[in-house]
C-alpha positions as CSV (number, residue, x, y, z in Angstrom):
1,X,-9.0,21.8,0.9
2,X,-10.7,18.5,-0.1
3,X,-12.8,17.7,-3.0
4,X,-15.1,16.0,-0.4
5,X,-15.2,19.5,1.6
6,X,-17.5,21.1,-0.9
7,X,-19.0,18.0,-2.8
8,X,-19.9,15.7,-0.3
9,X,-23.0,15.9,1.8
10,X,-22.7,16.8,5.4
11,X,-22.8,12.8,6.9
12,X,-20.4,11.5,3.9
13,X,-18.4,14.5,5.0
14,X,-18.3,13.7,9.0
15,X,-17.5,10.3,8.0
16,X,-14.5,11.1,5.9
17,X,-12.7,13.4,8.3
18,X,-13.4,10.4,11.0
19,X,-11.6,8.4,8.5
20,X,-8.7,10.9,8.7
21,X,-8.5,12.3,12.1
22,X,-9.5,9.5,14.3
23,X,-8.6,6.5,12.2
24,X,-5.4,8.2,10.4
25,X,-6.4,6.8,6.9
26,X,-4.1,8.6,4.4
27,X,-5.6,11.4,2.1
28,X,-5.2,8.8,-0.6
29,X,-6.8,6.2,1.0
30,X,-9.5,8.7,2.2
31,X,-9.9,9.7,-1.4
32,X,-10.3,6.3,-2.4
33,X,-13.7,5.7,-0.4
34,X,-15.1,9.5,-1.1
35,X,-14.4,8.3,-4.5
36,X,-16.2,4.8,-3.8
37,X,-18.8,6.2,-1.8
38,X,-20.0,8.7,-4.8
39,X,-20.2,5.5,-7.2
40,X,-22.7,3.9,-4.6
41,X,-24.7,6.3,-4.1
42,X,-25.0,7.7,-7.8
43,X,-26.0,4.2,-8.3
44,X,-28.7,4.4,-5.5
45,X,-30.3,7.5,-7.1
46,X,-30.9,6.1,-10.4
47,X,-32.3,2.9,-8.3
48,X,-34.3,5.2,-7.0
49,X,-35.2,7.0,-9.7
50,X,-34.5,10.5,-8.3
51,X,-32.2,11.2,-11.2
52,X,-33.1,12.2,-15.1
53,X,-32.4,9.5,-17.6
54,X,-29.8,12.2,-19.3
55,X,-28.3,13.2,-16.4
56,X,-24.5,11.8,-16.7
57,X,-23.4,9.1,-14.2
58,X,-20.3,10.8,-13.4
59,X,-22.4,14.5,-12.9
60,X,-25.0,12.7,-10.6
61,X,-24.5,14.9,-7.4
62,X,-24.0,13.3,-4.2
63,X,-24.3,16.9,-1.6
64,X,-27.6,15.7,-1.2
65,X,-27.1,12.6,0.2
66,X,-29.5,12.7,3.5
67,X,-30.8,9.7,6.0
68,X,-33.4,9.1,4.6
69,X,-32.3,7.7,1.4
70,X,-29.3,6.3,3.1
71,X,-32.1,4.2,5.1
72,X,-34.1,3.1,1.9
73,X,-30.5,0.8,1.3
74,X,-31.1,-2.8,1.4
75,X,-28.8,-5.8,1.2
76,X,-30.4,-6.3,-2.1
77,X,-29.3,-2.8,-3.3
78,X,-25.8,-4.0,-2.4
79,X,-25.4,-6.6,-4.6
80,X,-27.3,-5.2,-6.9
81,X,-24.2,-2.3,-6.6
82,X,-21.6,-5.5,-7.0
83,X,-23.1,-6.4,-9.9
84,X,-23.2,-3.1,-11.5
85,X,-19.5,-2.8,-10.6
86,X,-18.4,-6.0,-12.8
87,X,-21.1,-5.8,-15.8
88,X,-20.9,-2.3,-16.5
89,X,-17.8,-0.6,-14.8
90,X,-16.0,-4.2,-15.2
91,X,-14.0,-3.5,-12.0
92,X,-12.1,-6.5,-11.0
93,X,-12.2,-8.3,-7.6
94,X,-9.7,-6.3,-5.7
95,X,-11.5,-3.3,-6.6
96,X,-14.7,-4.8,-5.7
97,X,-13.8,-5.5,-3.0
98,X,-12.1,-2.7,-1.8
99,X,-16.0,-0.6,-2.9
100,X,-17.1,-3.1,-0.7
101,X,-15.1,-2.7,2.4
102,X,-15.6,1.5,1.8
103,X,-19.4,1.3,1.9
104,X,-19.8,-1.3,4.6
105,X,-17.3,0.9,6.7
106,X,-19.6,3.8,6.2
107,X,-22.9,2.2,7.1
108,X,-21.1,0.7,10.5
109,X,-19.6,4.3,11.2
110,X,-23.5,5.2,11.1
111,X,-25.1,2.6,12.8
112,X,-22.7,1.8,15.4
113,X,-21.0,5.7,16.2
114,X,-23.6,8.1,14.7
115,X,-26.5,6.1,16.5
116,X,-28.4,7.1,13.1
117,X,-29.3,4.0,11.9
118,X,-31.1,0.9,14.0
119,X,-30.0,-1.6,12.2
120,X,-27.0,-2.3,9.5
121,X,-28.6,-2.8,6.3
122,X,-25.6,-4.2,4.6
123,X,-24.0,-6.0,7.6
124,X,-24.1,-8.8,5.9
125,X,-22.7,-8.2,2.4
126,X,-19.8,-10.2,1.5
127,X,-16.1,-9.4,-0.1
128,X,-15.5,-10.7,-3.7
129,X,-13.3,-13.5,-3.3
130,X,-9.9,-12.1,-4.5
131,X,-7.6,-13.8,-6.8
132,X,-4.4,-14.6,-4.4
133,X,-1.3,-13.7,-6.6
134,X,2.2,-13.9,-5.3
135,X,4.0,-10.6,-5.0
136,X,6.7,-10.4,-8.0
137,X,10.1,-10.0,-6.6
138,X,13.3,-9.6,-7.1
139,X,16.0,-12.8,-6.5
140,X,19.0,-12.8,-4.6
141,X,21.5,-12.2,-7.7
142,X,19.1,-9.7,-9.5
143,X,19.1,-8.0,-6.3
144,X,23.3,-7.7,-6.1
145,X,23.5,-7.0,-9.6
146,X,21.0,-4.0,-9.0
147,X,23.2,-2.6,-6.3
148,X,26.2,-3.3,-8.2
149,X,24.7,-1.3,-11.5
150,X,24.8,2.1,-9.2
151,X,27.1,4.7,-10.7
152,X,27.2,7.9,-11.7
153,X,26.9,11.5,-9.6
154,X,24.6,10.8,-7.2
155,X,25.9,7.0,-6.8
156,X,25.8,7.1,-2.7
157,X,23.0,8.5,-2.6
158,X,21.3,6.2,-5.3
159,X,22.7,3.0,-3.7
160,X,21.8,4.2,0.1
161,X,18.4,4.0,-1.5
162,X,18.4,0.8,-3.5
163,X,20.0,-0.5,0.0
164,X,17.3,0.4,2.7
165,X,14.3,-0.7,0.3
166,X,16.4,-4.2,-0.4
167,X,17.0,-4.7,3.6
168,X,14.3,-2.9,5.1
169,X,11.0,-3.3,3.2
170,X,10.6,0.1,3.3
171,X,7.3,1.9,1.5
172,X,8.2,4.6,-1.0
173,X,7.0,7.1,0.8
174,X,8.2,6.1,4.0
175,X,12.2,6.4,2.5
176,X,11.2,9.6,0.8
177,X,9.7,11.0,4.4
178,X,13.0,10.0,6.2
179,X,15.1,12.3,8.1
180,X,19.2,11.5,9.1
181,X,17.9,12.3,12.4
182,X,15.7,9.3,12.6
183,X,18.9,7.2,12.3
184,X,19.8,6.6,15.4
185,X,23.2,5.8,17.5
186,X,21.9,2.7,18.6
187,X,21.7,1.7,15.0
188,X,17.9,1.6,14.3
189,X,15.8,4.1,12.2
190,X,12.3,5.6,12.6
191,X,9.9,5.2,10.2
192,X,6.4,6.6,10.0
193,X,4.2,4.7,8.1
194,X,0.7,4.5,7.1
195,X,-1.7,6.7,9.3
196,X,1.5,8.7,10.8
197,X,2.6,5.2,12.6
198,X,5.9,5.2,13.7
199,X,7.8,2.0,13.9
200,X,11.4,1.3,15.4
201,X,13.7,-0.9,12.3
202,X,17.5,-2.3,13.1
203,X,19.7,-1.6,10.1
204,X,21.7,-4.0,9.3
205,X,25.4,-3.5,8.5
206,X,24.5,-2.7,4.8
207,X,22.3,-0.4,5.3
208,X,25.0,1.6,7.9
209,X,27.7,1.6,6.0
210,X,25.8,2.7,2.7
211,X,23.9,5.2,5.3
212,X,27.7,6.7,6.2
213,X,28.7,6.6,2.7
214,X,26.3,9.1,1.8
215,X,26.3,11.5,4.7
216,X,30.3,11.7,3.4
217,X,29.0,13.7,0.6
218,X,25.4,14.4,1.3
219,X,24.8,18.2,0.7
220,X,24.7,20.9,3.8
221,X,24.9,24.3,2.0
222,X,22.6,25.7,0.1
223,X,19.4,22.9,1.1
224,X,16.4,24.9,2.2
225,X,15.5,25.4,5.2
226,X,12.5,22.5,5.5
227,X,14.2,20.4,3.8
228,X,17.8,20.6,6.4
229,X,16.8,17.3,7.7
230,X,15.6,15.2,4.9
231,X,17.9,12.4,4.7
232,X,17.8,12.1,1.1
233,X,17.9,15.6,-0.9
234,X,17.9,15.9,-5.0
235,X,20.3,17.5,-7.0
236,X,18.3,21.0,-6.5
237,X,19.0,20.4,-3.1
238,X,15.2,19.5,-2.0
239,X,14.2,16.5,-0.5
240,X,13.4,14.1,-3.0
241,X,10.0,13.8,-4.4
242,X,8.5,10.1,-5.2
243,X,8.6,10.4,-8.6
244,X,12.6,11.3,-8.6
245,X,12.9,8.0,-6.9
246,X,11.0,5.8,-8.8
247,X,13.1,7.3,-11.7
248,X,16.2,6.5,-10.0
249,X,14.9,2.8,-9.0
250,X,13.9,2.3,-13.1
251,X,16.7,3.2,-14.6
252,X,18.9,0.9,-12.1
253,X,16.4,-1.9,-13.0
254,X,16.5,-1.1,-16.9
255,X,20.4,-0.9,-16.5
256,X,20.2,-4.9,-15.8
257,X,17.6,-5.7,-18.4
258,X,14.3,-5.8,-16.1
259,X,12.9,-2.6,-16.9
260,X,9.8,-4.2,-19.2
261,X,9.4,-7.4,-16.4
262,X,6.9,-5.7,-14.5
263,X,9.0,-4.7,-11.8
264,X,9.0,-1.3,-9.9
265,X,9.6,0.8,-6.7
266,X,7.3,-1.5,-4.4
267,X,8.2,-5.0,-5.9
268,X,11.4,-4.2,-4.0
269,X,9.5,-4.4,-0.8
270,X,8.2,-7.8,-1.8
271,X,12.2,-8.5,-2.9
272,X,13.0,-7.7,0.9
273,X,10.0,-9.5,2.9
274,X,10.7,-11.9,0.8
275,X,14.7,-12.7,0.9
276,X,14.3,-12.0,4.8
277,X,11.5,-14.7,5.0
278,X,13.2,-17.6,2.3
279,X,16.8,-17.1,3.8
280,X,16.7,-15.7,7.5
281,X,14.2,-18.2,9.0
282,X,12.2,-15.3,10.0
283,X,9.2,-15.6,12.1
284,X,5.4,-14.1,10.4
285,X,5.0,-12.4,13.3
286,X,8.5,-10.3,13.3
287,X,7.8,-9.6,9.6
288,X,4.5,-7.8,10.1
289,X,6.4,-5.5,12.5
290,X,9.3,-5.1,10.1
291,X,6.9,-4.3,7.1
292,X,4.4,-1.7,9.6
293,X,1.3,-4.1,8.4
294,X,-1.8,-4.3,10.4
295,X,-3.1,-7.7,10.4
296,X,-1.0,-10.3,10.0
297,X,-3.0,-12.0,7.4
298,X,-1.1,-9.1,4.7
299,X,2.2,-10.1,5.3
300,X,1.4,-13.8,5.0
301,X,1.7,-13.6,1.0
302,X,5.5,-13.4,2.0
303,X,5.0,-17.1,2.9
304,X,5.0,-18.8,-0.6
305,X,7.3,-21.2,-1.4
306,X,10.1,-21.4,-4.2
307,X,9.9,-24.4,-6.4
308,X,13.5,-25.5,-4.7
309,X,12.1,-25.6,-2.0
310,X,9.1,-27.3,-2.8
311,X,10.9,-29.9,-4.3
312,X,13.1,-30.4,-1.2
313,X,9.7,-30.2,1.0
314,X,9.0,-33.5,-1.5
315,X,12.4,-35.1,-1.1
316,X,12.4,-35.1,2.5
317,X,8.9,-37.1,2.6
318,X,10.6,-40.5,4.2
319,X,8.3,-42.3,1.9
320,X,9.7,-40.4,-1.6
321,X,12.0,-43.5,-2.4
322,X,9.3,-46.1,-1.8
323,X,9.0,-48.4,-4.8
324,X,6.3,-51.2,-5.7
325,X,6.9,-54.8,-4.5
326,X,7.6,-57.3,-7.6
């Protein structure tokens, strides 16, 4: 059961099982606004004044949240909120921002499908500007040498893995939920991403011969009955968890000395998008479908430029050997 089944007032509640049933937001992501919701509205109460002085910010209950002080809200309140967020909870901009798309979600879900409200108090409330950073990746010979550092017991399986995130841009829980049934004869696999959408990849010829390798020696006695399908099983013969894999992804990267660089299980997402967008000429568009993102704007960090090629982009200027008259 979720938190938000007890806790939560009835319209917070009706909104978040809309966010999961109709909309297909992950429990995590689902948590996530509950959780953002709560700060919002604990904050509205002791605008409000509807709360004692010694009552804990973090015990401030939200089952009481009704209409009527969801109508008091004003645009002012918001960025009154936003300010709170960086001065005293000193949340950064990509968590602002996020508190900032969970609450103006809610108030849409309540003016434009509940019918409750007349008007959207907060329609107008803008999104931190966010920092753009480019996603850390892996290059092209720290990417063979991780696949050449797999050994050991489980090295088929281990490098099956290392080998779909590197080619596919798979999520981790995406490789983790795969089944060798959802690799196909015609040589694509089915993947079910965020919200339970499924998306159609091509493997590549890397990613089927590593895929054979393993189902050489993949275990068929003894694996539980749910887990007969899982494509990739642990060594108790379970279908391995996140956390197994993440292990398995760290030691390969500590094993070639980038263990402390900030590198981890999703960076070798960014190291696929990435390799597939610098060195295959691939099309934005084809990437978004690859990587299972919704707008197109996400993917387009994958468009950043090496310095090589920026400095090429500069050679090729026809005026970049121009030189003063004397």
């Amino acid at each position: 059961m979720n938190n938000f089944s007890i806790e939560a007032s009835p319209l917070i509640r009706d909104y978040l099982y809309y966010l999961q049933t109709v909309k297909g937001k992950s429990p995590k992501t689902v948590d996530e606004y509950y959780s953002d919701l709560k700060i919002f509205f604990r904050f509205i109460k002791i605008r409000r004044s509807v709360v004692s002085d010694d009552v804990p910010f973090s015990s401030i209950p939200v089952d009481d949240i009704d209409i009527e002080l969801i109508r008091s809200v004003t645009l002012t309140d918001a960025y009154e909120f936003m300010n709170f967020l960086l001065r005293e909870r000193h949340n950064d901009a990509s968590t602002r921002a996020r508190k900032t798309s969970s609450i103006k979600g809610f108030f849409n879900y309540l003016t434009v499908k509940k019918h409750l409200l007349d008007n959207d108090p907060i329609k107008e409330l803008e999104r931190p500007k966010e920092k753009k950073t480019l996603p850390k990746y892996l290059t092209l010979e720290q990417s063979i040498a991780l696949l050449n550092a797999v050994d050991g017991k489980f090295k088929e399986r281990d490098y099956c893995i290392l080998t779909f995130f590197l080619n596919c841009g798979m999520r981790l829980s995406e490789l983790v939920g795969l089944n060798y049934t959802d690799i196909r004869p015609d040589n694509t696999a089915r993947i079910v991403g965020k919200g339970n959408k499924e998306r159609i990849i091509y493997l590549n010829s890397a990613c089927l011969d590593a895929f054979h390798d393993y189902m050489q020696v993949r275990p068929t006695d003894g694996v539980r009955q749910k887990d007969k399908n899982a494509l990739f099983l642990s060594a108790q013969k379970k279908r391995i968890s996140r956390e197994s894999v993440q292990k398995i992804v760290y030691k390969y990267l500590e094993k070639i000395g980038l263990d402390s660089q900030g590198y981890s299980v999703h960076k070798l997402r960014h190291t696929a998008a990435t390799l597939m967008y610098q060195n295959g000429n691939v099309d934005i568009r084809v990437l978004k479908e690859i990587l299972g993102h919704e707008n197109l704007g996400t993917t387009e960090i994958y468009t950043h430029l090496n310095t090589s090629q920026m400095e090429q982009a500069a050679k090729s200027n026809p005026l970049s050997n121009m030189k003063m008259k004397k």
